[in-house]
ZAMITOR-374293 format. One line per field, with one value per residue: residue number from 0; x, y, z of N, C-alpha, C in turn. Coordinates in Angstrom, 2 decimals, padded with zeros to 5 digits, always signed. Each point is the difference from the previous one (the first is absolute). Example, Ala and Ser with C-alpha at 12.3 -4.5 7.8 and 13.67 -1.06 7.14 Angstrom:
2
lumkol c(0|1)
n_u c(+013.19|-000.35)
n_v c(-005.69|+001.05)
n_w c(+007.80|-000.72)
ca_u c(-000.89|+000.82)
ca_v c(+001.19|+001.19)
ca_w c(+000.00|+000.06)
c_u c(+000.90|-000.77)
c_v c(+001.20|+001.09)
c_w c(+000.00|+000.73)
***
This chain:
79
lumkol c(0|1|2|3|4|5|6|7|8|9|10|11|12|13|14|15|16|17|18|19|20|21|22|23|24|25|26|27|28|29|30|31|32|33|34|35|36|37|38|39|40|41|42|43|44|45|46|47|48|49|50|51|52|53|54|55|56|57|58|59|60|61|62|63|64|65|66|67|68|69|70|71|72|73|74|75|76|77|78)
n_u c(-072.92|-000.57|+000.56|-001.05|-000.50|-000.83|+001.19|+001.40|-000.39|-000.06|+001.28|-000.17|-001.57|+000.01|+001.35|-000.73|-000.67|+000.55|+000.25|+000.95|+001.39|+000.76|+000.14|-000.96|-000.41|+000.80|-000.42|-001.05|-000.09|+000.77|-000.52|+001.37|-000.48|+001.42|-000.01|-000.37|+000.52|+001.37|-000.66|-000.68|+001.35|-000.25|+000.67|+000.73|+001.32|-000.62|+001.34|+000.02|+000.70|+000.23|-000.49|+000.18|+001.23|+000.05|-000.35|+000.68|-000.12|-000.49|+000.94|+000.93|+000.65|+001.36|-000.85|+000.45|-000.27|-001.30|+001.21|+000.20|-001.03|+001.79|+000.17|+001.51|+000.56|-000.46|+000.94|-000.45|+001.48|+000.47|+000.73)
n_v c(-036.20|+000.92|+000.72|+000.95|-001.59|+000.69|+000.10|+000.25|+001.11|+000.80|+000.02|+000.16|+000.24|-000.07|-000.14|+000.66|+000.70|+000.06|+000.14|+001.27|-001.40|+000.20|-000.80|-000.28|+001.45|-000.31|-000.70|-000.15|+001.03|-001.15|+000.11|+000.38|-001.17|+000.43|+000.02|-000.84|-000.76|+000.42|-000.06|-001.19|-000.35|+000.78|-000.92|+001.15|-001.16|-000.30|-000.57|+000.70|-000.62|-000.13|+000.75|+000.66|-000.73|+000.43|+001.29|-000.40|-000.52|+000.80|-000.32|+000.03|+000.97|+000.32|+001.32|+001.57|+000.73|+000.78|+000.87|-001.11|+000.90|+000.64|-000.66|+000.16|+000.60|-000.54|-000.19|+000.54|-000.61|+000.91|-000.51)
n_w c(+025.87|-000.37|-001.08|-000.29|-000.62|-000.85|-000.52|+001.28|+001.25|-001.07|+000.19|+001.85|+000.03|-001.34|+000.28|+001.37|-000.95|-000.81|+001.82|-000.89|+000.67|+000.38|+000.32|-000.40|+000.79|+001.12|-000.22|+000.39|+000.96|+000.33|+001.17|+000.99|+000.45|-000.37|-001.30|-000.31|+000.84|-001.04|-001.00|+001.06|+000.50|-001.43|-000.44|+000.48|+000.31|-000.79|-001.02|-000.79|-000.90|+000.55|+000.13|-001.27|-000.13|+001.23|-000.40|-000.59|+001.22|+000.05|-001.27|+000.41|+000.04|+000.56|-000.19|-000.92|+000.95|+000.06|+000.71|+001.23|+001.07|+000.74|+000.67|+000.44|-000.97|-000.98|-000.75|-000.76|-000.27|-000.25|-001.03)
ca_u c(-000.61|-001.66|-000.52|-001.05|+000.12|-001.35|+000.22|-000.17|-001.35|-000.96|+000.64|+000.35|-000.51|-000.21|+000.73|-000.78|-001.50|+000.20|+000.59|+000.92|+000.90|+001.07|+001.28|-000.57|+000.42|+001.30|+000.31|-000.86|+000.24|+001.38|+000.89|+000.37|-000.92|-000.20|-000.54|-001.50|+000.14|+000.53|-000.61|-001.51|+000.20|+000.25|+001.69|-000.68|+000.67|-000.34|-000.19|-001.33|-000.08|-000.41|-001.84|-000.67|+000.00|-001.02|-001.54|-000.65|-000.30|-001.48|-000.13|+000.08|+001.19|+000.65|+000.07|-000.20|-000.83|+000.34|-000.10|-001.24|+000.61|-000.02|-000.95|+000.27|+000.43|-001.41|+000.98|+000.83|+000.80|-000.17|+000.94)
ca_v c(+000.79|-000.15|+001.10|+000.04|-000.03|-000.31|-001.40|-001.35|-000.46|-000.45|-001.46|-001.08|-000.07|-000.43|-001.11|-001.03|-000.57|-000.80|-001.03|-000.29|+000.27|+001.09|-000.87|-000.15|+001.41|+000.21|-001.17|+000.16|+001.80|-000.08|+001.20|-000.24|+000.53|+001.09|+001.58|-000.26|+000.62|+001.45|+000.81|-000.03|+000.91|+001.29|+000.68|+001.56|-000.02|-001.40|+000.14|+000.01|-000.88|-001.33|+000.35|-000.69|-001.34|-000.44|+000.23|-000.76|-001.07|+000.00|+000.98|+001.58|+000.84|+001.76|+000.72|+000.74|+000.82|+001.17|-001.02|+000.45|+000.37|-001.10|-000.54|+000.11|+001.23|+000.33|+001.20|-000.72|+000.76|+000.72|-000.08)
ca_w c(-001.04|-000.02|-001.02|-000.63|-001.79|+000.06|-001.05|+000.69|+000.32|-001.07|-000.88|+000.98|-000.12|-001.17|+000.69|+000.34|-000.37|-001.36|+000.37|+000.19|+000.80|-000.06|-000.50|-001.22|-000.88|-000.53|-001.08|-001.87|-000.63|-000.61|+000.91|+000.91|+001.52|+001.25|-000.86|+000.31|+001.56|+000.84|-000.80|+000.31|+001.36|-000.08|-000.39|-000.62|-001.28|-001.17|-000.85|-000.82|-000.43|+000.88|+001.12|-000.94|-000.67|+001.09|-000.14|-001.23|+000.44|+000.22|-000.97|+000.30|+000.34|+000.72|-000.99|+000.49|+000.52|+001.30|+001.60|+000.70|+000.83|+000.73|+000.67|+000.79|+000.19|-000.97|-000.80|-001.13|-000.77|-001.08|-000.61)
c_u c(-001.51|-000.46|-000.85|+000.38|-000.97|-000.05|-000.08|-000.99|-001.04|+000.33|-000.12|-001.28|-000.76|+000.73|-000.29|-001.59|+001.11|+000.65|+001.23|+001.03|+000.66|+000.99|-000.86|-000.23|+001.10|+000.50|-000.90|+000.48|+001.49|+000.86|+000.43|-000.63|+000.89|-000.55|-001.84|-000.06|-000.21|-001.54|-001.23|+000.47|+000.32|+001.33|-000.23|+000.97|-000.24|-000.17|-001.62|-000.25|-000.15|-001.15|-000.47|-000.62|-000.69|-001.00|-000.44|+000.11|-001.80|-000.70|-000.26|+001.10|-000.36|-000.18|-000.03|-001.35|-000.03|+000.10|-001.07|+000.37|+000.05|-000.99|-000.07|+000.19|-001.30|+000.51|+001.05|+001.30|+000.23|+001.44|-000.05)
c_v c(-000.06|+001.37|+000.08|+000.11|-000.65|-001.06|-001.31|-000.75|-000.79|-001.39|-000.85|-000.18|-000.68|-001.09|-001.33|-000.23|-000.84|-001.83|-000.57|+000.85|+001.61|-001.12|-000.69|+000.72|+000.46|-001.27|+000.33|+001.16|+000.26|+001.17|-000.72|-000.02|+001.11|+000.99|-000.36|+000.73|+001.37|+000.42|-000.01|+001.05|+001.32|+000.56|+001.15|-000.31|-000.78|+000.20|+000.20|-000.92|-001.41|+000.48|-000.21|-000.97|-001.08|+000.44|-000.59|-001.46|+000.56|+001.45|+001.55|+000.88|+001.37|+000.44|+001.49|+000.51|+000.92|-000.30|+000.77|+000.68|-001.12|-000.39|+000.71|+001.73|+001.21|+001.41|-001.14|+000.83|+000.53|+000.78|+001.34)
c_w c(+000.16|-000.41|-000.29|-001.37|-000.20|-001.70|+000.59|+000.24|-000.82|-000.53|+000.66|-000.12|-001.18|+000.03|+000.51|+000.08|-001.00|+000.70|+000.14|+000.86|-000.20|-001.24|-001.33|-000.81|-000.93|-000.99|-001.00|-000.35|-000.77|+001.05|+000.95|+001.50|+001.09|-000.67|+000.66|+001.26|+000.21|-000.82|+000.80|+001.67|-000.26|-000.13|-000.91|-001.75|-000.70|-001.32|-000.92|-000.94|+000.51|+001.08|-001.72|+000.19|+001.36|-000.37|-001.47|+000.06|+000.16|-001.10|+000.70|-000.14|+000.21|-001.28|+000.73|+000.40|+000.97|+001.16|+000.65|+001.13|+001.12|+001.28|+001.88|+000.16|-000.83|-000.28|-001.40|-000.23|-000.80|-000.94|-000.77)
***
């Protein structure tokens, strides 16, 4: 796996300025370390409620907003 998820990223990152493991994450955050895992390597499927509840390990969360265009193709979908 290695998706572009720019949450992960963000989390693996904040992650470790804050010092902590993958596996200490997943203990204070009250989540399972393969969810940690799959969530910092870009698993396109991850529950929402639990990326919450990881991102409010550093007072943050998924809220709605406008997407962006993508990165690779620089054409957004359109429903």
């Amino acid at each position: 796996m290695n998706y572009d998820n720019p949450i992960g990223q963000w989390l693996k990152k904040e992650r470790r300025a804050a010092g902590l493991t993958q596996e200490q994450f997943a203990l204070y955050s009250g989540l399972g370390l393969r969810f940690v895992r799959d969530l910092e390597q870009g698993k396109p499927t991850v529950r929402l409620d639990k990326v919450n509840q990881a991102l409010a390990m550093f007072n943050k969360q998924a809220v709605v907003g406008d997407m962006q265009e993508e990165r690779h193709g620089n054409h957004t979908q359109e429903w």
